[in-house]
C-alpha angles and dihedrals in degrees: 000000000000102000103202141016123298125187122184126188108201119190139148131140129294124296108004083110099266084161102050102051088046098054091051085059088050096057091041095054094040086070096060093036142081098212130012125186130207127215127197110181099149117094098207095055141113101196093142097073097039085062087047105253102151106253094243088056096052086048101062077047107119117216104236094233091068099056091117103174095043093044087060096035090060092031097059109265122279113323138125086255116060136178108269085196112044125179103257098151083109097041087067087072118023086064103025114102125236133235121159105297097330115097109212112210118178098197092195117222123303109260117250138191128298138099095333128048112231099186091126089054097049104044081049078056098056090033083063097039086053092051088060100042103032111026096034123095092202150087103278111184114189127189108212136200112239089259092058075212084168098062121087129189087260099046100050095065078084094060101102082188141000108227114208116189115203134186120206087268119114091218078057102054086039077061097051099046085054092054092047087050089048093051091047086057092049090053085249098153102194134061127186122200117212117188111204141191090016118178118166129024085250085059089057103042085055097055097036086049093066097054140062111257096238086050092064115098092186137267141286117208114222108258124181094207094061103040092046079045093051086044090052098051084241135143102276093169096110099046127115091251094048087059084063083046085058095055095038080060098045086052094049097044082049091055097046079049089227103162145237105043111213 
């Protein structure tokens, strides 16, 4: 079993299969944990079926920026003042999913600005992210848009490490040099490089050539099954690509020096 919290950030830019690759950590720490939660705080993500929530379930799944009710009820109704720190402990699990023991939380994007002013959403919305990173005792993994637009300065104190999933493109690893500069700003420490849909020893070299090696978490060959699985919302845990899954989470388990390694 996974003996102390772990929280883990992934980002990288879209469509190099950052959900992928996070849900498969999930799965894969969710069999050594009590208690996994999954994050899904990218908008344009569908975290929720790569983890294997039906479709019609995560649809009914309400991203947690949009409670309403429950936003002014903690904030302090309507006025103009509002609570900058409202009690969400109990939020975590009334409207997180299920599955398992994995928790499924779809945080919903980050308000900006317009007609309304959504100060008090968003601050819910922090209030919530820091609940998970700071005041749980468990694995959090979150899958980020490239602009990690949920994580504060504050907030990111709780990121044990900043994954940064990056396919043999150069747009991709100028991605991934934005989101490493953007977790340095934020005082995030470690950064884990994930080379994905790789197909030929020039592809990783290239990828391996723009980091750091102690930066690289491992690759993950390109594999049809899994990605027509992962399109598909199936089960992609037997496939060629989900075994390098298996060794990216036993280095990264060996950096954060979480013991034992299964």
């Amino acid at each position: 079993m996974v003996k102390r919290a772990l929280k883990l950030a992934v980002s990288g830019k879209g469509g190099v299969g950052k959900t992928t690759v996070a849900a498969g950590l999930i799965k894969l720490f969710a069999a050594s944990a009590d208690t996994v939660y999954a994050v899904d705080a990218d908008p344009d993500a569908c975290l929720a079926a790569a983890v294997g929530i039906p479709e019609e379930v995560a649809r009914g799944i309400r991203p947690i920026i949009e409670l309403r009710e429950v936003i002014l009820e903690r904030s302090g109704g309507e006025g103009a003042f509002f609570n900058l720190n409202p009690r969400v402990d109990d939020v975590l699990e009334t409207y997180g999913h299920r599955l398992g023991n994995i928790r499924f939380l779809r945080m919903g994007g980050v308000k900006g600005g317009g007609t309304s002013c959504y100060c008090r959403e968003n601050a819910f919305l922090h209030a919530v992210v820091s609940s998970l990173l700071l005041g749980r005792n468990d694995v959090v993994v979150m899958d980020m848009g490239a602009g990690i637009e949920h994580l504060s300065r504050g907030t990111a104190r709780g990121v044990d490490m900043m994954l940064v999933v990056v396919e043999p493109s150069r747009a991709s690893l100028n991605t991934a040099g934005l989101v490493r500069g953007l977790a340095g700003d934020l005082g995030i420490r470690r950064i884990g490089i994930i080379g994905n849909k790789i197909r030929t020893d020039r592809e990783r070299e290239f990828v391996a050539s723009g980091f750091a090696p102690e930066e690289i978490m491992g690759f993950v060959r390109f594999d049809p099954v899994l990605w027509e699985g992962a399109m598909a919302g199936g089960n992609v845990d037997d496939t060629a690509a989900f075994a390098d899954l298996r060794e990216v989470y036993r280095r990264i388990r060996q950096v954060m020096a979480c013991r034992p390694v299964n």
